[in-house]
PDB file of N, CA, C and O in Angstrom:
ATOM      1  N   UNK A   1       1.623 -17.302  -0.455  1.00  0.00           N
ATOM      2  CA  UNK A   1       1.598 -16.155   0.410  1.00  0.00           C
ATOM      3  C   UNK A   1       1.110 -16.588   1.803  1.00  0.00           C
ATOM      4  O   UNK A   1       0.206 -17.421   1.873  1.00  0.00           O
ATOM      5  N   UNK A   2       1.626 -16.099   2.853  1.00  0.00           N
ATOM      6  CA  UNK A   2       1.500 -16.021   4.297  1.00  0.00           C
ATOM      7  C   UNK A   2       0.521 -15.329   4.501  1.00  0.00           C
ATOM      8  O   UNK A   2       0.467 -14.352   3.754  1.00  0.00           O
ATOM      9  N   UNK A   3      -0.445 -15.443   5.346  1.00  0.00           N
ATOM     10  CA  UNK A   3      -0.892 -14.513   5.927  1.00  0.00           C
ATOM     11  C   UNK A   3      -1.508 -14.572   7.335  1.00  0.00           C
ATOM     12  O   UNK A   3      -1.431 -15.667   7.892  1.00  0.00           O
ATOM     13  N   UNK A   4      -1.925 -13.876   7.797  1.00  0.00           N
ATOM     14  CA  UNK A   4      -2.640 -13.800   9.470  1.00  0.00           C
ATOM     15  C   UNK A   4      -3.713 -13.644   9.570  1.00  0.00           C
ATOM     16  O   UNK A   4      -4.061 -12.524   9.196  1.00  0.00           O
ATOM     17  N   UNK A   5      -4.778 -14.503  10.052  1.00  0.00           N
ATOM     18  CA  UNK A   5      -6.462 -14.078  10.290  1.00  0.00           C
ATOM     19  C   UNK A   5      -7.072 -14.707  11.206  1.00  0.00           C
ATOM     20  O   UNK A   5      -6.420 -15.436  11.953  1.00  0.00           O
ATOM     21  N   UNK A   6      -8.569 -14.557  11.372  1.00  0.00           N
ATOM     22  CA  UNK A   6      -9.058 -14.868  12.733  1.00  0.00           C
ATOM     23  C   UNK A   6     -10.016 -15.507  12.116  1.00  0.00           C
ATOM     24  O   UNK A   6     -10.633 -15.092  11.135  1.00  0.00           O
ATOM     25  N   UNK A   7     -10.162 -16.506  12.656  1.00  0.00           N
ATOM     26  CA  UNK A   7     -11.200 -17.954  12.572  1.00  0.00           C
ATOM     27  C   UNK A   7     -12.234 -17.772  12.991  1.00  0.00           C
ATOM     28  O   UNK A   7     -12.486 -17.851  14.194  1.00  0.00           O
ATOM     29  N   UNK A   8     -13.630 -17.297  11.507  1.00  0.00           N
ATOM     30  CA  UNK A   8     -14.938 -16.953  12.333  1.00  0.00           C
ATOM     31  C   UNK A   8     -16.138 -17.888  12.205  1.00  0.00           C
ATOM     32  O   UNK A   8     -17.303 -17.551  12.417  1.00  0.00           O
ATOM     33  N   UNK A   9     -15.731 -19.080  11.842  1.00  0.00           N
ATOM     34  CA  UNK A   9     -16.492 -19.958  11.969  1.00  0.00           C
ATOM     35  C   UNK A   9     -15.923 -21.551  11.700  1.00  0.00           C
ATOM     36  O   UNK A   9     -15.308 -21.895  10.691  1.00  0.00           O
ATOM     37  N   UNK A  10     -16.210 -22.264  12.628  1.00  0.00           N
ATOM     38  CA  UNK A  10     -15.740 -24.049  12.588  1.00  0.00           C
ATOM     39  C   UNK A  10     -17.373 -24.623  12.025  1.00  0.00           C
ATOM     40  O   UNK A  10     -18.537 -24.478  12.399  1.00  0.00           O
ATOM     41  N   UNK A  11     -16.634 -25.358  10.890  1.00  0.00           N
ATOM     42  CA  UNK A  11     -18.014 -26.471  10.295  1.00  0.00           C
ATOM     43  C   UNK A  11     -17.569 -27.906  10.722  1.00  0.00           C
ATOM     44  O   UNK A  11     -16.704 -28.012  11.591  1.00  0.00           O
ATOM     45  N   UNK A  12     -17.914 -28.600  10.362  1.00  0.00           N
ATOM     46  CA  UNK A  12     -17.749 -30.276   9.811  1.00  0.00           C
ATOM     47  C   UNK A  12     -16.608 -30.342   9.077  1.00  0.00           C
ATOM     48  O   UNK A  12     -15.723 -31.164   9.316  1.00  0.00           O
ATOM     49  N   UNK A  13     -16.550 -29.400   8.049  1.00  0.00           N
ATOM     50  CA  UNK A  13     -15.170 -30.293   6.989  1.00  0.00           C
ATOM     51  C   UNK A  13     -14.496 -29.400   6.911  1.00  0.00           C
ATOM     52  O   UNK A  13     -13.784 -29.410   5.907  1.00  0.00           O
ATOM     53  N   UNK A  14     -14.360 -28.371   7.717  1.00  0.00           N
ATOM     54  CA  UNK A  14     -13.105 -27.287   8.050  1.00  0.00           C
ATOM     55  C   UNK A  14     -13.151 -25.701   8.894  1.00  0.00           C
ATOM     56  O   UNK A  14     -13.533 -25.798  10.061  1.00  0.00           O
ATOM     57  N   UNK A  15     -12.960 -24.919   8.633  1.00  0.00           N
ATOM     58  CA  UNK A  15     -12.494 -23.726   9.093  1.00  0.00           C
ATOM     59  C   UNK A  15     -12.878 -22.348   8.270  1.00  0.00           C
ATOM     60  O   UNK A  15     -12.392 -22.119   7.162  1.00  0.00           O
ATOM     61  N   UNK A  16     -13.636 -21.615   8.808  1.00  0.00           N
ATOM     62  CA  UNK A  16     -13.677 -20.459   7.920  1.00  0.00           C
ATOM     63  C   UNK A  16     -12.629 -19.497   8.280  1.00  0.00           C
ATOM     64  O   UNK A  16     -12.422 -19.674   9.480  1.00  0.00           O
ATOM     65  N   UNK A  17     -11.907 -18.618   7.862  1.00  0.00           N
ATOM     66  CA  UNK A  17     -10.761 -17.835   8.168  1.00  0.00           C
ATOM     67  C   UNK A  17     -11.084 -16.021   7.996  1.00  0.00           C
ATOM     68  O   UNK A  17     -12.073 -16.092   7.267  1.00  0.00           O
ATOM     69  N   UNK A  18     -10.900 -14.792   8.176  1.00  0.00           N
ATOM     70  CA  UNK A  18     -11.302 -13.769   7.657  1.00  0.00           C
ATOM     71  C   UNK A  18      -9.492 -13.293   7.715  1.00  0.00           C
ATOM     72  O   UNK A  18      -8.789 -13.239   8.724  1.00  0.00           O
ATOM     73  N   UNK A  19      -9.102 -13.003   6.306  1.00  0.00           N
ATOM     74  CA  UNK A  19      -7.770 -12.627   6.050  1.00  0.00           C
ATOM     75  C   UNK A  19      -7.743 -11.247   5.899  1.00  0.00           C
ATOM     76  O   UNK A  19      -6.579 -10.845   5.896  1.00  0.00           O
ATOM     77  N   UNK A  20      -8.900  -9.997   5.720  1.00  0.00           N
ATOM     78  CA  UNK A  20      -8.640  -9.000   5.281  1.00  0.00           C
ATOM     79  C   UNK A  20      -9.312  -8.618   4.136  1.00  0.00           C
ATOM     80  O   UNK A  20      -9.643  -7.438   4.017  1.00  0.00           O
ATOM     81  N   UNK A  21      -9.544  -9.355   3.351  1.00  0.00           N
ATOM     82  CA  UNK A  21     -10.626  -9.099   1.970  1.00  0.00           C
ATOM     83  C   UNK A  21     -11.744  -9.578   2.028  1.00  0.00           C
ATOM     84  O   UNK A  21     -11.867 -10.559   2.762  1.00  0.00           O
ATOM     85  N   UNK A  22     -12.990  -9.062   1.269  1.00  0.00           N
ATOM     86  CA  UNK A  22     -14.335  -9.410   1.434  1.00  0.00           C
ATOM     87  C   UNK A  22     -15.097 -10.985   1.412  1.00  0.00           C
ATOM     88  O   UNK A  22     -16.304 -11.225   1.372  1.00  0.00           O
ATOM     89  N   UNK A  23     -14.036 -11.870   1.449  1.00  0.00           N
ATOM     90  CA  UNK A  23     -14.670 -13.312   1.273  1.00  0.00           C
ATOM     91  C   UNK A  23     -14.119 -14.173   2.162  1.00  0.00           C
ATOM     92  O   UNK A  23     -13.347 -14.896   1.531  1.00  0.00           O
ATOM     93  N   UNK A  24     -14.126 -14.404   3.091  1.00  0.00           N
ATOM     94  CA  UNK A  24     -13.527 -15.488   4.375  1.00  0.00           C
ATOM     95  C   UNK A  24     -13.028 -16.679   3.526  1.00  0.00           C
ATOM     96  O   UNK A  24     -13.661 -17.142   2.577  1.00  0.00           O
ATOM     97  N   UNK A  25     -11.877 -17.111   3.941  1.00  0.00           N
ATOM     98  CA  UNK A  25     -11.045 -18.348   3.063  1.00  0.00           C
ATOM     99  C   UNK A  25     -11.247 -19.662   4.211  1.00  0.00           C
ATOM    100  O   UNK A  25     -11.134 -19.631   5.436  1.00  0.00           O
ATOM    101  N   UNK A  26     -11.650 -21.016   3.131  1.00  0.00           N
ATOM    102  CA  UNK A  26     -11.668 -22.038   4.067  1.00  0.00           C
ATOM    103  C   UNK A  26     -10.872 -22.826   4.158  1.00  0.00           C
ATOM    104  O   UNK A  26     -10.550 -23.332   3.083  1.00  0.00           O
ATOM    105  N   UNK A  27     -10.213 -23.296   5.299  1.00  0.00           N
ATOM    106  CA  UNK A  27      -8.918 -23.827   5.508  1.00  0.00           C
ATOM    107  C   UNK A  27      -9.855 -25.312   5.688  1.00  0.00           C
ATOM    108  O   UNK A  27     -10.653 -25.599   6.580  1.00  0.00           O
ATOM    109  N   UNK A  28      -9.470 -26.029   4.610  1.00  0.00           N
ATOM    110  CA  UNK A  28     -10.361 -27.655   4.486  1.00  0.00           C
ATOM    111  C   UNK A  28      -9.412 -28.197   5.589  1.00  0.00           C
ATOM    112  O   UNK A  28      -8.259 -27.905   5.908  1.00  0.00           O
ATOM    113  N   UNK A  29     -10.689 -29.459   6.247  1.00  0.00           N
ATOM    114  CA  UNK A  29     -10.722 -30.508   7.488  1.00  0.00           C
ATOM    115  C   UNK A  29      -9.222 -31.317   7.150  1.00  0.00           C
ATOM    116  O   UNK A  29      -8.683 -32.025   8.001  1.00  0.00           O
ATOM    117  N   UNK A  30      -8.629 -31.092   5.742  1.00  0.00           N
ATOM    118  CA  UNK A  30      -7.093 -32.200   5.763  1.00  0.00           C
ATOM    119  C   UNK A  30      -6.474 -31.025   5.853  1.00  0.00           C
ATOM    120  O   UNK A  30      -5.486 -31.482   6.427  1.00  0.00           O
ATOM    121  N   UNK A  31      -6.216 -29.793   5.755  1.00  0.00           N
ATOM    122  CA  UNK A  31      -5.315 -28.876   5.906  1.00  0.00           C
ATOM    123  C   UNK A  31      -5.180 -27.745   7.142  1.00  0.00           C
ATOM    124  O   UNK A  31      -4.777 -26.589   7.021  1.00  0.00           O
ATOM    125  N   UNK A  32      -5.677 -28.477   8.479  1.00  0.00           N
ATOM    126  CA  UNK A  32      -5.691 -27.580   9.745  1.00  0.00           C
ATOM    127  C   UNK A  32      -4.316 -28.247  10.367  1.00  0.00           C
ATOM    128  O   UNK A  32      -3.567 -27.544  11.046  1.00  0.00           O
ATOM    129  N   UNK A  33      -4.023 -29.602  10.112  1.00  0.00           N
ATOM    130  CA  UNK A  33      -3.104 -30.070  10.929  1.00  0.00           C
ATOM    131  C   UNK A  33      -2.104 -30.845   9.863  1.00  0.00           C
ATOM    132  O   UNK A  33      -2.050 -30.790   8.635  1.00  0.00           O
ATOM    133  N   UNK A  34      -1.353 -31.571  10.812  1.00  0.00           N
ATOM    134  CA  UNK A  34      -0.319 -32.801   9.963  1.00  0.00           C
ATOM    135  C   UNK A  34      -1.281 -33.953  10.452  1.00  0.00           C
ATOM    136  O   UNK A  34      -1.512 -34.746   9.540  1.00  0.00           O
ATOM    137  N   UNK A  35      -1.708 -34.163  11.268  1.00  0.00           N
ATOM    138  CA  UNK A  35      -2.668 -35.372  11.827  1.00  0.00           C
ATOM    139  C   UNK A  35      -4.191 -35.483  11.418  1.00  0.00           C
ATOM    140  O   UNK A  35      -5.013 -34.654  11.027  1.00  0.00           O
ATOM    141  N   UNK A  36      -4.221 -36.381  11.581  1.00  0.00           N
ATOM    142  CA  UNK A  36      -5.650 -37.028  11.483  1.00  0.00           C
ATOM    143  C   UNK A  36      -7.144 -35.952  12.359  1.00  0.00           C
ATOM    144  O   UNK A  36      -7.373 -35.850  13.564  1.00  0.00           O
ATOM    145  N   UNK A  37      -7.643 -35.531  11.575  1.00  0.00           N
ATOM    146  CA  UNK A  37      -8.322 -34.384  12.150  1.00  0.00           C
ATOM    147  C   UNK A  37     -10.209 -35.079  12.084  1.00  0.00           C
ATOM    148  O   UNK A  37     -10.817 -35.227  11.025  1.00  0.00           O
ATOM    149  N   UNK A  38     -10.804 -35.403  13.509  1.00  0.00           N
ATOM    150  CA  UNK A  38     -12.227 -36.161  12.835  1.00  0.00           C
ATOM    151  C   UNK A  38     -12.733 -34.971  13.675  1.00  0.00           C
ATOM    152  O   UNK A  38     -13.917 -35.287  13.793  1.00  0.00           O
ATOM    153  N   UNK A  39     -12.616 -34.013  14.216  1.00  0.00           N
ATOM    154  CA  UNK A  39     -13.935 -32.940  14.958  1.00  0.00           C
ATOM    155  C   UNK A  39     -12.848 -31.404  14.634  1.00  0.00           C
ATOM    156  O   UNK A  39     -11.716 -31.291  15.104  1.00  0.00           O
ATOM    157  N   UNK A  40     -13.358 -30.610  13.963  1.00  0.00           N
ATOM    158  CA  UNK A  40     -12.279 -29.013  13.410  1.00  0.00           C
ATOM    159  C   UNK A  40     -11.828 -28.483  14.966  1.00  0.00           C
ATOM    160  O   UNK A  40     -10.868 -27.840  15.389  1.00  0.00           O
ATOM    161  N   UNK A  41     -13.269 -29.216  15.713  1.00  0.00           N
ATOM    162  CA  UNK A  41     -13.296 -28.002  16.791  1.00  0.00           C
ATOM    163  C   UNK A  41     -12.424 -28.163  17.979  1.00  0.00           C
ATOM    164  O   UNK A  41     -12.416 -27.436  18.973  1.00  0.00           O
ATOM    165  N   UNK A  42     -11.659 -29.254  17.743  1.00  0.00           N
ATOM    166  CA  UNK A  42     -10.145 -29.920  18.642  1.00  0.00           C
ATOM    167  C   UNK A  42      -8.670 -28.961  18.055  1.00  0.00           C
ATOM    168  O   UNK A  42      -7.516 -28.912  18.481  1.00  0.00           O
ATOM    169  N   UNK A  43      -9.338 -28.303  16.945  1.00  0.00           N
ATOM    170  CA  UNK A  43      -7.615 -28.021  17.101  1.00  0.00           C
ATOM    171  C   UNK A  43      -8.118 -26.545  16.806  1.00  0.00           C
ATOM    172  O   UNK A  43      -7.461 -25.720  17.440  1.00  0.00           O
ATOM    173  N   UNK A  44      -9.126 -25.990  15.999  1.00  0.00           N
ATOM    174  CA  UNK A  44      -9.403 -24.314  15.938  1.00  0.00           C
ATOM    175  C   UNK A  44     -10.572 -24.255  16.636  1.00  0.00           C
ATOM    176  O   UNK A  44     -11.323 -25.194  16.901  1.00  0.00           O
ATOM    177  N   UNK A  45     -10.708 -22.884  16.974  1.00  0.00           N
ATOM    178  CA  UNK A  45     -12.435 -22.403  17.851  1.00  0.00           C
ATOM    179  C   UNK A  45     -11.979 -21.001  17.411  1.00  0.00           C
ATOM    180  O   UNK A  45     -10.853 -20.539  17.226  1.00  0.00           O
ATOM    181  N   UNK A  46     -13.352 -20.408  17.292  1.00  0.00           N
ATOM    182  CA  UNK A  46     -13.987 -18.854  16.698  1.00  0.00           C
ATOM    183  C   UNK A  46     -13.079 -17.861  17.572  1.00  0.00           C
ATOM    184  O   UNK A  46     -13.034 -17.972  18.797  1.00  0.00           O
ATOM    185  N   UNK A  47     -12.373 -16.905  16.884  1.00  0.00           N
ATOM    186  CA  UNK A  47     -11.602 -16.025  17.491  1.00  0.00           C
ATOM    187  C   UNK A  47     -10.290 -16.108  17.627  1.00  0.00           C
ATOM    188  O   UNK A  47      -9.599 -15.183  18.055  1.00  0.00           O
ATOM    189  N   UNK A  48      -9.707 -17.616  17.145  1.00  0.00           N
ATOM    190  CA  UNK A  48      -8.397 -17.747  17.421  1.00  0.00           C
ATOM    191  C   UNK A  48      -7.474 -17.354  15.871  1.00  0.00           C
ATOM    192  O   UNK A  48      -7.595 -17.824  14.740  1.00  0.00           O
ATOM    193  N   UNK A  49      -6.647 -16.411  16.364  1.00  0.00           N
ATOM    194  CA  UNK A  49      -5.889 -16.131  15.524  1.00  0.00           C
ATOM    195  C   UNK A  49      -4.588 -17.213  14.789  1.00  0.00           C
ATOM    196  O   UNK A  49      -3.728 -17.804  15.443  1.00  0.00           O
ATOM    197  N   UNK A  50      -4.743 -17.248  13.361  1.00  0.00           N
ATOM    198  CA  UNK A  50      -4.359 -18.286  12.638  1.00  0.00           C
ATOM    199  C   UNK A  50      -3.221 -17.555  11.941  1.00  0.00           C
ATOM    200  O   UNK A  50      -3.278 -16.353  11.682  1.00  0.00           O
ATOM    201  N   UNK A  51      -1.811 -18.619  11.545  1.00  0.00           N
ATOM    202  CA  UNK A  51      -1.530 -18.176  10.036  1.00  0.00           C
ATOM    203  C   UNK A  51      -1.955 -19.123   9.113  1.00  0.00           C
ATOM    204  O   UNK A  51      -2.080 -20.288   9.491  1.00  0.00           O
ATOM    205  N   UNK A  52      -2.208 -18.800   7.909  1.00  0.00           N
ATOM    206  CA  UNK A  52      -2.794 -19.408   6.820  1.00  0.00           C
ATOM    207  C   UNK A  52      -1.726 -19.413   5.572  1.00  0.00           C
ATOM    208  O   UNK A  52      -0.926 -18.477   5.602  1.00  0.00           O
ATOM    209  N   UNK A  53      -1.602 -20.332   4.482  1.00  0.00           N
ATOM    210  CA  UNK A  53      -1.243 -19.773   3.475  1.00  0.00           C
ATOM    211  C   UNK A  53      -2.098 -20.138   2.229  1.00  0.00           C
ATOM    212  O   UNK A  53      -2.582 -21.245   1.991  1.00  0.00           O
ATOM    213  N   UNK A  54      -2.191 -19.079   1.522  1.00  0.00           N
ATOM    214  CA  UNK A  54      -3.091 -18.796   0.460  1.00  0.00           C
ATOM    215  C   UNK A  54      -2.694 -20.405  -0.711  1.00  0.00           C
ATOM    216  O   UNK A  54      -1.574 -20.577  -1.192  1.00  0.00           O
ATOM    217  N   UNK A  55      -3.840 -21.346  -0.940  1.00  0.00           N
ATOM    218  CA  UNK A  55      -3.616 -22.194  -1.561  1.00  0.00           C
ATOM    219  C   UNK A  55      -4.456 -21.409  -3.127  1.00  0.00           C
ATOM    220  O   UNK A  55      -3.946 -21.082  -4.199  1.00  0.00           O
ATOM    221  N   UNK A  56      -5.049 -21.372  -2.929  1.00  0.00           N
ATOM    222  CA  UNK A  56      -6.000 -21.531  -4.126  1.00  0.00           C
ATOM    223  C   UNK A  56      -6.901 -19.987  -3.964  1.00  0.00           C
ATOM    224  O   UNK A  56      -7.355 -19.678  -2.862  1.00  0.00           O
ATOM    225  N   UNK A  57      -7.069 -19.182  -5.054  1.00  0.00           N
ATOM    226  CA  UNK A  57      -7.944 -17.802  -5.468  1.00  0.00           C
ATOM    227  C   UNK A  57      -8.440 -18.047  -6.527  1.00  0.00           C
ATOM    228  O   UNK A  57      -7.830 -17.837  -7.576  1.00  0.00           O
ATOM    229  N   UNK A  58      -9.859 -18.628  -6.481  1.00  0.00           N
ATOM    230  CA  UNK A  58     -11.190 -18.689  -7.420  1.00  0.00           C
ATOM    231  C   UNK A  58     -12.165 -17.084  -7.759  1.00  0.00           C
ATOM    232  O   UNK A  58     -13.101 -16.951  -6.971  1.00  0.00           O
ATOM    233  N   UNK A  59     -12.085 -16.452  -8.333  1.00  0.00           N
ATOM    234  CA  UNK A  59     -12.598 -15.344  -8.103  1.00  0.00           C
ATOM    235  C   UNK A  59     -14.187 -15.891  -8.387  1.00  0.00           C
ATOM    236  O   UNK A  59     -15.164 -15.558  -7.717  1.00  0.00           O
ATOM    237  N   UNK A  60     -14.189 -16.537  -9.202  1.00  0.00           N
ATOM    238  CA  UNK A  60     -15.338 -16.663 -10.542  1.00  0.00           C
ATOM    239  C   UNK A  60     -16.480 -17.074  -9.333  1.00  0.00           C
ATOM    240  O   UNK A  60     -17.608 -16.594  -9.229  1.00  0.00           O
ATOM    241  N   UNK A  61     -15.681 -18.387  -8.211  1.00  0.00           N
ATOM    242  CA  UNK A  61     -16.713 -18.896  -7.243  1.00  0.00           C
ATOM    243  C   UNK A  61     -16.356 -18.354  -6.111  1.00  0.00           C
ATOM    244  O   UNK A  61     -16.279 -18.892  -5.007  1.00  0.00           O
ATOM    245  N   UNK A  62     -16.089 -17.031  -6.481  1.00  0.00           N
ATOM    246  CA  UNK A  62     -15.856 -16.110  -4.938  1.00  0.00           C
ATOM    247  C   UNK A  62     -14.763 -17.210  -3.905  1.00  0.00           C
ATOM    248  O   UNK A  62     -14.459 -16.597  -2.881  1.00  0.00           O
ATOM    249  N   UNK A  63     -14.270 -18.328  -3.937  1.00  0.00           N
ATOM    250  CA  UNK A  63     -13.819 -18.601  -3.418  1.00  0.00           C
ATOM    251  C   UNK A  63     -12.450 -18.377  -2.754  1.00  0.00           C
ATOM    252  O   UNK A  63     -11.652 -17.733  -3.435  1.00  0.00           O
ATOM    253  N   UNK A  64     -12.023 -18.810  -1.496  1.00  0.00           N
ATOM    254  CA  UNK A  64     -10.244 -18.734  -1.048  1.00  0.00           C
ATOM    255  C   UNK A  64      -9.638 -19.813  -0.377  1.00  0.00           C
ATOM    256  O   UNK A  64      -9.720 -19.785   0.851  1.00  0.00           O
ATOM    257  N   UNK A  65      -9.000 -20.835  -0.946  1.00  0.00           N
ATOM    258  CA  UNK A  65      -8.222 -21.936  -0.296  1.00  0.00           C
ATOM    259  C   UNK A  65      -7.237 -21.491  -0.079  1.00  0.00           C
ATOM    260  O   UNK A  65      -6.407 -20.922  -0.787  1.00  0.00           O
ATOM    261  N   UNK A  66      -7.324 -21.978   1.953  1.00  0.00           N
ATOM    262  CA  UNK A  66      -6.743 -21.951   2.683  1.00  0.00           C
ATOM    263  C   UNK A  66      -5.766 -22.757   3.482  1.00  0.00           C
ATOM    264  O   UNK A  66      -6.535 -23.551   4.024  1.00  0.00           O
ATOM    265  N   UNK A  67      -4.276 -23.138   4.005  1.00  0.00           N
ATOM    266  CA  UNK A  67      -3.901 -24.361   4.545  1.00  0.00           C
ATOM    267  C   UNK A  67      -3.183 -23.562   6.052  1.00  0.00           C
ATOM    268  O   UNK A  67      -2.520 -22.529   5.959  1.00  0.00           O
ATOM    269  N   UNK A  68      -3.405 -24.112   7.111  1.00  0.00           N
ATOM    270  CA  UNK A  68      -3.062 -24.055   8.363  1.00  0.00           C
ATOM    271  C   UNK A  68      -1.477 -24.882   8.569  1.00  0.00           C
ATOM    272  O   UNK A  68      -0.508 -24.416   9.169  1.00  0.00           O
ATOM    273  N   UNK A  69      -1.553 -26.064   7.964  1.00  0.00           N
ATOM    274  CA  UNK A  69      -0.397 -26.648   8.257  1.00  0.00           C
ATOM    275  C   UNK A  69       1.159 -26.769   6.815  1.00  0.00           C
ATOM    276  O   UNK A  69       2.268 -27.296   6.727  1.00  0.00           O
ATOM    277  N   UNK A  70       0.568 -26.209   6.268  1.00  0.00           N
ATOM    278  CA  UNK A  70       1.575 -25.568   4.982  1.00  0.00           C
ATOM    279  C   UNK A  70       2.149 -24.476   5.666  1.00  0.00           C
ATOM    280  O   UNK A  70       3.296 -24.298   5.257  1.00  0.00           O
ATOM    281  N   UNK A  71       1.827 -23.695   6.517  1.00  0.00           N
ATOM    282  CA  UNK A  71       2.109 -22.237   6.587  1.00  0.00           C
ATOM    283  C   UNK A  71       3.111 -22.095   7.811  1.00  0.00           C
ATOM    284  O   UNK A  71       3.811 -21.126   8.108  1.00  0.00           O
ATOM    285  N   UNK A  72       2.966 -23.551   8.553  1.00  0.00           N
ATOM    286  CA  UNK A  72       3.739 -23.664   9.544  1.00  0.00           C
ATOM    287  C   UNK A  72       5.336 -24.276   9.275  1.00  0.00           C
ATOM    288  O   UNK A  72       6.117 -24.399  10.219  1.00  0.00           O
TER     289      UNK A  72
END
């Protein structure tokens, strides 16, 4: 699944995303680009609107894997 969200926080090893449901999905440090990615904050920053596609729904660990460059 596709979807559209806004990037509300850059870490070290990726991207937090807010898609619409209560748990922000993290788009991991190998799945923002096709390239070699060593700082998140070169290719996303807080506020920029993303598409994402839904990799992975963990309910159990509240989790949501996310990919930036699948979706493109």
């Amino acid at each position: 699944m596709i979807l559209e969200g806004v990037v509300t926080n850059v870490v070290n090893f990726g991207a937090f995303v807010d898609v619409g449901v209560h748990q922000d999905g993290l788009v991991h440090i190998s799945q923002l680009c096709d390239r070699f990615v060593a700082d998140p904050k070169e290719v996303v920053k807080v506020g920029q609107v993303v598409k994402v596609k839904v990799l992975e729904v963990n309910e159990k660990l509240k989790r949501i894997g996310l990919s930036i460059k699948q979706a493109n």
